[in-house]
N, C-alpha and C positions, 0 to 999 in steps of 0.2 A: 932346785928341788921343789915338787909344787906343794902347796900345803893342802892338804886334805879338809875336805867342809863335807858337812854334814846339809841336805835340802829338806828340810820341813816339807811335807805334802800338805795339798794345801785341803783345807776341811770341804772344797766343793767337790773334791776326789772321793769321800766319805757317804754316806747314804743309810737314811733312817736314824735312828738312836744316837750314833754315834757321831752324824753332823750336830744334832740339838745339844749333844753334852759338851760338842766344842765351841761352838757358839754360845755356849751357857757360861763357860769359865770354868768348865769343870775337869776338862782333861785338853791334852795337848792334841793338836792333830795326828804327832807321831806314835805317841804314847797310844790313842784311839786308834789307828791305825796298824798299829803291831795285837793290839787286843782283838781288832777283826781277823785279823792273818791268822793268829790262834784259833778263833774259837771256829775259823771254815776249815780250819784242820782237822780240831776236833768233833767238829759236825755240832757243836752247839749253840744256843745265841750269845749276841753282845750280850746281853743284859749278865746273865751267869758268869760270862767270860771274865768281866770286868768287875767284878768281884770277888770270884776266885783267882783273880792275877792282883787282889789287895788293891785295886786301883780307886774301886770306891766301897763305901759302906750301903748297904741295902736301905736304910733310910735317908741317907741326903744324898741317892741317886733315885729313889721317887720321888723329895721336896724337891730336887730340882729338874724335874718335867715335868709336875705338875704346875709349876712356876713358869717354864719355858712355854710347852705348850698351853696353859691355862684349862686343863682339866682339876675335876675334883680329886683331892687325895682320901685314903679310908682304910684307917687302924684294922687290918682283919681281926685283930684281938678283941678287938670290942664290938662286935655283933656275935647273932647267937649263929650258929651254924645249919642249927635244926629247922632254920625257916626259909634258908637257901634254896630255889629252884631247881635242884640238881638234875633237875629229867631235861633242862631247858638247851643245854648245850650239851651233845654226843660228848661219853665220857673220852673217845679216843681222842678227838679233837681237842680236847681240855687238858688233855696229858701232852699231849704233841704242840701246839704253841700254847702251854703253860697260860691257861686264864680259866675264869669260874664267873659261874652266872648267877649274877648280885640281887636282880629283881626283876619285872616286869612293869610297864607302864603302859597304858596301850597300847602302842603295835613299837614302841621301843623296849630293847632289850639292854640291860644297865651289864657290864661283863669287866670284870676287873682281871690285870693284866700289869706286869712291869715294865712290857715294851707298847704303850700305847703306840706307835710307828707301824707297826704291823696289819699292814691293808689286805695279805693274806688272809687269815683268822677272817677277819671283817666277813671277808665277801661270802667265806665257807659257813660263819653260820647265819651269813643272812641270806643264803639258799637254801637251807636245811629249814630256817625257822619261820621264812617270811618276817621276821622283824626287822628293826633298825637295831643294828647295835650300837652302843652309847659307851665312850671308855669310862673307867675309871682308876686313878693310878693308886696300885697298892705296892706292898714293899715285898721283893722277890724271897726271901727265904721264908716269909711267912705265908705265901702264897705256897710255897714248895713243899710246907709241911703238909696245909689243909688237903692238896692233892697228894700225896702221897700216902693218906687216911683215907682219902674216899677210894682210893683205887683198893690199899687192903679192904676195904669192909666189901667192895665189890665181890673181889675176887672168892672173901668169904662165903658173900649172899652164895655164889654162882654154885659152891663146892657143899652149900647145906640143901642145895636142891636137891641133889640126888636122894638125901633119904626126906625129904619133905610128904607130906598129904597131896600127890599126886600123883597119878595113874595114868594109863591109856589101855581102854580095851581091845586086847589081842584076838583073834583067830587062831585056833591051830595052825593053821596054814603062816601065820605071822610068826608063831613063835617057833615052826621048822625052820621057816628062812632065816632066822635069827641064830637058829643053832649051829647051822652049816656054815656060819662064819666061825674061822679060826677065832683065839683067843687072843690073840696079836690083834686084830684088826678091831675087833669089839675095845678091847684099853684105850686104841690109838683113835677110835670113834666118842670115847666118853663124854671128853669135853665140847661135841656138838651134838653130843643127847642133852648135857645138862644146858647148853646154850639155848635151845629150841625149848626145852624148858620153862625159861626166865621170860622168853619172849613171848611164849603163851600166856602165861601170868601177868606178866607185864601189861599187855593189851586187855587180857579182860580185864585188870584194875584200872585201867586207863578211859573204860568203855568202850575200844574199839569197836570195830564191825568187821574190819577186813586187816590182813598182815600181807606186805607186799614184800618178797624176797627178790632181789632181781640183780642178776650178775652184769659184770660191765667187762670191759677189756680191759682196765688196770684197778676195778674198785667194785666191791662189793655192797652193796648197801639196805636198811629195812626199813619200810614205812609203815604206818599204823596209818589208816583212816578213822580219825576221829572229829564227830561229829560232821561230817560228809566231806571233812577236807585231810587232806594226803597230807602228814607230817613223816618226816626222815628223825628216826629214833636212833641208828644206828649206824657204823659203817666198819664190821666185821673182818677179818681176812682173808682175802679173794680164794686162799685155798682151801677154804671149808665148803666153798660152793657147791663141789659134788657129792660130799659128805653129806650136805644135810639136806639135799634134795631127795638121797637115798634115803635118810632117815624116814620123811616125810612117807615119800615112801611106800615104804617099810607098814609104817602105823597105818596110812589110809589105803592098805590092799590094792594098791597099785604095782605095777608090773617095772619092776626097779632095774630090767635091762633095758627098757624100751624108751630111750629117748629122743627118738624123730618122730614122733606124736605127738598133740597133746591128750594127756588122760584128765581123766577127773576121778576122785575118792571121798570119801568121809572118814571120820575120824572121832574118837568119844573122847571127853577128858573129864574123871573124876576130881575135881576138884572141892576137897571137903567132904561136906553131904550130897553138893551139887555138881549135878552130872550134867556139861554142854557138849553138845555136838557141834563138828567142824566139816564146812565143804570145800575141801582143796580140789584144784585145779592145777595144771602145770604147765608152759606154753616152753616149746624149746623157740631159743634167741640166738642170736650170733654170738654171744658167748656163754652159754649156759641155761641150765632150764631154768626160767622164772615162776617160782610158787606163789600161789595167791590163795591164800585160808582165810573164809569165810566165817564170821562167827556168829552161831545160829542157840540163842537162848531160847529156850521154851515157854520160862514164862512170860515171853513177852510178848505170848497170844493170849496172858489169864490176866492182862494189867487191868481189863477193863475198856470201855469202848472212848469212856470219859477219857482216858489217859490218851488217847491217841490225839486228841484236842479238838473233836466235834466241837462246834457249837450247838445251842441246844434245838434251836431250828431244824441242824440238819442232820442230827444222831438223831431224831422223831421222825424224819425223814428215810435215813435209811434202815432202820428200827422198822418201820411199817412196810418195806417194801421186805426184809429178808425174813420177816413173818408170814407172809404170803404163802398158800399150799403150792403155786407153781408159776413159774415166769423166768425171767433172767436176769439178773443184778450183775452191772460190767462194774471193775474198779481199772480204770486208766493212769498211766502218767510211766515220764520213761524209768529205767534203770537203776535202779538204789533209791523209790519215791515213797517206798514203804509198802508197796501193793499187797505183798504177800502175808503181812503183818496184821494188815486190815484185812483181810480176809480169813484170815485164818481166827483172828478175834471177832469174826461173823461166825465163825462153825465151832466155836467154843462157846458161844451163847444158846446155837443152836443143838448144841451135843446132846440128848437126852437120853435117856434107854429106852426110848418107845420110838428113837426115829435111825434111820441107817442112811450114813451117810459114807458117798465114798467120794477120794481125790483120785486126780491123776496128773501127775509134777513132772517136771525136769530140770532138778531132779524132786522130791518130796524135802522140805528144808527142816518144817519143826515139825518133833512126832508127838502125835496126839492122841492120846490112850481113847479108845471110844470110836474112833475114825479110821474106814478099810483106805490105808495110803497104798496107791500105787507109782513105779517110776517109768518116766519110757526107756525103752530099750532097744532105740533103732535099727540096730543091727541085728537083734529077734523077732524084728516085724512088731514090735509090741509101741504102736504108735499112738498119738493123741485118741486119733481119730479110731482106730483100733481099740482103744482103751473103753472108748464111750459107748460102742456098739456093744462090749462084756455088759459094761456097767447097768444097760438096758434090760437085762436078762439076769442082774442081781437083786430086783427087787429094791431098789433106792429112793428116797424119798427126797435125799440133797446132794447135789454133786459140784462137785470143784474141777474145773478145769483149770494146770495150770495160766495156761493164753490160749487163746484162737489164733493159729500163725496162719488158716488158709482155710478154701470155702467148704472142704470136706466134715471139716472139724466146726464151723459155723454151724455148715446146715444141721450134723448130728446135733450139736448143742441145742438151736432152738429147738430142733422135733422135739427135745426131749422137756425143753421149757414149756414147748405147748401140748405134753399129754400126762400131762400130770407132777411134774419135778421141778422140783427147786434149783437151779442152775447159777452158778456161781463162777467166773471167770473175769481173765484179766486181758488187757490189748496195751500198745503200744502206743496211743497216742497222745494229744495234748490236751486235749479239752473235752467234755460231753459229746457237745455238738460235732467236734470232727468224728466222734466215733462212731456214730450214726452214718453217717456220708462215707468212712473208711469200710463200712458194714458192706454197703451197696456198694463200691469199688471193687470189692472183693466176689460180688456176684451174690448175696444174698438177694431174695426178693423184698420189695419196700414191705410186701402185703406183711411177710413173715418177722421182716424187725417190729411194724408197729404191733403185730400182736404180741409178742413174746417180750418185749424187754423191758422190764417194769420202771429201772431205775438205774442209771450210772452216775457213779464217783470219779473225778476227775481230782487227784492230790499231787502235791508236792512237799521235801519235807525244808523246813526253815529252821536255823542256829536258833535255840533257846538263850535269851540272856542271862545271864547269872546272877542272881537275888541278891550275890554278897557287896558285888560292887560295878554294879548300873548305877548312871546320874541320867540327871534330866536334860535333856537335849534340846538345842533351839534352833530352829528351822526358818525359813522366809517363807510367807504366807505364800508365797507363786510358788515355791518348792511346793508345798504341802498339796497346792490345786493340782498341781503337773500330776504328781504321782498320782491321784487318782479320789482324792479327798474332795467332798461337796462342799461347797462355804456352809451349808448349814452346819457340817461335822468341826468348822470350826470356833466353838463357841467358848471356848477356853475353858472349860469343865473338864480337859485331859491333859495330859502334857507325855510326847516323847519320851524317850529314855536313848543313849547310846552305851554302846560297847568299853569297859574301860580297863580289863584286864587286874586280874588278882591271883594271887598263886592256888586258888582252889577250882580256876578254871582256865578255857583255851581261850587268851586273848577278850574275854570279855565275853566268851558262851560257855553255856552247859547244858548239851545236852540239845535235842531237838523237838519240835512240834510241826503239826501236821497242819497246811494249809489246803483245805476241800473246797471245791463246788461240785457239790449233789444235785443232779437234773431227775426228778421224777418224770414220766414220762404220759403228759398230760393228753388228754382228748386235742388238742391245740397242734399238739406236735406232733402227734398220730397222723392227721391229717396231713404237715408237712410233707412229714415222708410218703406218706401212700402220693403225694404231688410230684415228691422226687424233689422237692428245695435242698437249697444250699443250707453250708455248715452257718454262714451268717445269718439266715433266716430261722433258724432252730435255734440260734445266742438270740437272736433280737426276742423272741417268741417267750426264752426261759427267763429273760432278766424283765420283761413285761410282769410275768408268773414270781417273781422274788427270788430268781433264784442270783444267789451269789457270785461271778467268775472268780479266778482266782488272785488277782490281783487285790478285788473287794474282801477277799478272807483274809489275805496277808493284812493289809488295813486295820483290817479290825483287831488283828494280832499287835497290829504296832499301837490302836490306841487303847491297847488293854495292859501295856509294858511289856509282852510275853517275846517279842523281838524287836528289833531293828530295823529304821524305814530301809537303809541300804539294804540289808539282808529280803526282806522283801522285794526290793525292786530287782538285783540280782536273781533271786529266784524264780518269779513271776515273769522275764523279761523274754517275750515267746519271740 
């Protein structure tokens, strides 16, 4: 008869958590081993598993891997809760491998968890956040409580939106299509009104600019751009995707069968006393339409000229040029560099009741009481260039073109800088100088740019540091030459600052500022052009003349504390 034995598996058959507790002295390989079998039955972790199968107690199963591993251990019972980072780690991800986000350091991210083992977690939110995550071990059922608060208080946030201090302005036309849905499908749609909701809220407290909705083939997910960089705030359930692309929608008079296009809409949202406008867009993808809401505040064409972060040279600079009774003032620079902001805080200084002014956008972003806005409408012929030849014929003293995409719209523009009007427009390029040479590319005559163009802005926009907690940063003098520093500028009367992250900002920024080079458009450089020179001889010509490039703004931005030499060089790096 043979006798029966039992074979221990051996702990290198094990994997994660449950090899360290056996190597630790803390459980048997077998006894680990049957606590895996379980908990991949029950779909849960070791860590749970093995404590509701009584194997270990929740405190001397995180003394000992904090021991094994040599991570810090951290009583949750004794911090305060209210100072936790909560927006840092997507709540679903927090719920789904059980961990919470402890702190921020600069670009580390401190996240405590009972299974430090888990490279999963890891990688998820340090694609989401761009940071490092950093463990720390905490003890699992007190971990299980604090999340299981923050989810009810979520869920509550989510369910007091509905009767909250906010609105959206309807059309008849919005609130028929609303009605011809059954009463069935309006309940079953609630919770992604209230969701679209929270997320509007959410960003404007956040300061957004933009809301990126964009559907995947197994995942849905939300980004907020804050402060010019794309953070993932969210990642919702893949089947509200068409839910709440209809919603959108719905609100921004968009055409909600039509999804092999893209459309574009606007959108109001009373929030409070204050009323912002939103420009949604909708691009259909291979798995669903992708939303992209713009967010367009008003007041922040009344901030002032100061706030945008002129220096005082060159706010007297273009101060003197958009006083002028007639010419053209170009403001440059690519895609999200602020142009429209600045400009539109040129025609709010110029707003008077004794002058009429009109635009012509695509689409018009912020509405300005006082100001004839028009939008194009290309498919009614109602085009830039169309726009301006009306405008001719309204008796206008200032006019805004959104951009000059081509020479139709050039040439209107200047006739209309050289016979009398104020001209105000934007282009796509990178510097003064190339917009000059971009002018003449496009077939303008030299004669008609040196008459008519008084002055261009060429901006970009740069991360503002955060006053609460910047330190002083030390650099190697060949650093400092490289970037673009004259040894006189180094005479130690100033010192750096870097980035160092605090929970009352993103990583060590708050907020943005405006780096310019303002080219007035000198006798010197008249001449240029009427020669036909190049973009390099019109930069050699303006920096002879004091004028700034942009690299030299960002500088001065860095040795004023107001940014970061990286964030400068980044920016400025043509």
């Amino acid at each position: 008869m043979a006798l029966e034995t039992t074979v221990e598996p051996p702990a290198s058959a094990l994997s994660g958590v449950a090899r360290v507790l056996v190597h630790a002295g803390k459980l048997n390989a077998k006894t680990a081993e049957d606590i895996l079998k379980s908990a991949r039955e029950r779909k849960v972790g070791f860590v749970p598993a093995a404590i509701g199968a009584g194997a270990l107690q929740p405190a001397d199963l995180a003394h000992a891997l904090s021991t094994a591993l040599a991570l810090p251990l951290l009583d949750l019972a004794a911090i305060d809760l209210q100072k936790l980072p909560t927006n840092a780690v997507d709540q679903k991800v927090a719920q789904q491998f059980q961990v919470i986000a402890l702190g921020k350091r600069g670009n580390r991210l401190f996240i405590g968890g009972a299974d430090p083992t888990d490279q999963e977690v890891v990688e998820r939110i340090k694609f989401a956040t761009q940071l490092t995550p950093e463990w720390v071990v905490v003890e699992h059922d007190k971990l299980a409580k604090i999340l299981e608060a923050q989810s009810t208080s979520a869920n509550q946030a989510i369910e007091t939106l509905a009767g909250s201090d906010f609105e959206f302005d309807v059309t008849e036309e919005d609130t028929a299509a609303t009605e011809a849905q059954d009463v069935t499908t309006e309940v079953e749609d609630a919770p992604v009104v209230r969701f679209l909701q929270k997320m509007l809220i959410d960003a404007i407290n956040m300061r957004a600019s933009d809301l990126h909705f964009e559907p995947y083939e197994y995942h849905y997910r939300v980004r907020f751009r804050i402060d010019g960089e794309l953070r993932e705030i969210t990642q919702p359930p893949i089947a509200i995707k068409d839910k709440l692309a209809s919603r959108i929608k719905v609100i921004s008079r968009m055409d909600i069968a039509e999804k092999r296009v893209p459309q574009d809409g606007r959108m109001k949202l009373k929030f409070g006393s204050k009323a912002i406008d939103f420009r949604v867009s909708t691009l259909p993808t291979l798995f669903g339409e992708k939303v992209v809401i713009r967010i367009l505040d008003p007041s922040s064409a009344k901030l002032g000229i100061e706030a945008l972060g002129y220096e005082k040279a060159e706010k007297d600079r273009l101060m003197a040029a958009i006083q002028r009774p007639y010419g053209m003032v170009l403001v440059t620079g690519p895609t999200g560099s602020g142009k429209t902001v600045s400009l539109y805080t040129c025609l709010n200084l110029l707003n008077q009741p004794g002058v009429n002014i009109a635009t012509v956008e695509d689409p018009a972003e912020i509405n300005l009481p006082g100001i004839n806005q028009v939008n194009v409408n290309d498919k009614a012929g109602l085009s830039f260039a169309a726009a301006l030849k009306s405008f001719l014929r309204q008796d206008p003293d200032i006019i805004m073109v959104g951009e000059i995409r081509d020479l139709e719209t050039a040439d209107i523009a200047i006739k209309a800088a050289q016979t009398g009007h104020m001209v105000m427009s934007t282009l796509h390029t990178n510097d003064g100088p190339t917009t000059l040479t971009r002018l003449m590319n496009m077939g303008v005559a030299p004669f008609n740019i040196a008459s008519s163009v008084l002055l261009i802005t060429a901006q970009r926009l740069a991360r503002r540091l955060c006053e609460n907690c910047k330190k002083p940063a030390e650099y190697p003098r060949e650093a400092l030459l490289k970037a673009g520093f004259q040894p006189e500028d180094l005479d130690g009367n100033w010192k750096p600052y870097r980035a160092v992250g605090c929970s009352a900002c993103n990583n060590g920024y708050k907020g943005r500022v405006g780096l310019y080079q303002v080219m007035p458009i000198s006798e010197s450089i008249q001449r240029i052009i009427l020669t036909e020179g190049t973009a390099l001889d019109i930069a050699k010509q303006a920096q002879a003349e004091g004028v700034r490039d942009l690299r030299q703004s960002g500088l001065v931005k860095v040795r004023a504390g107001v940014t970061t030499l990286e964030e400068v060089i980044t920016v400025t790096n043509e």
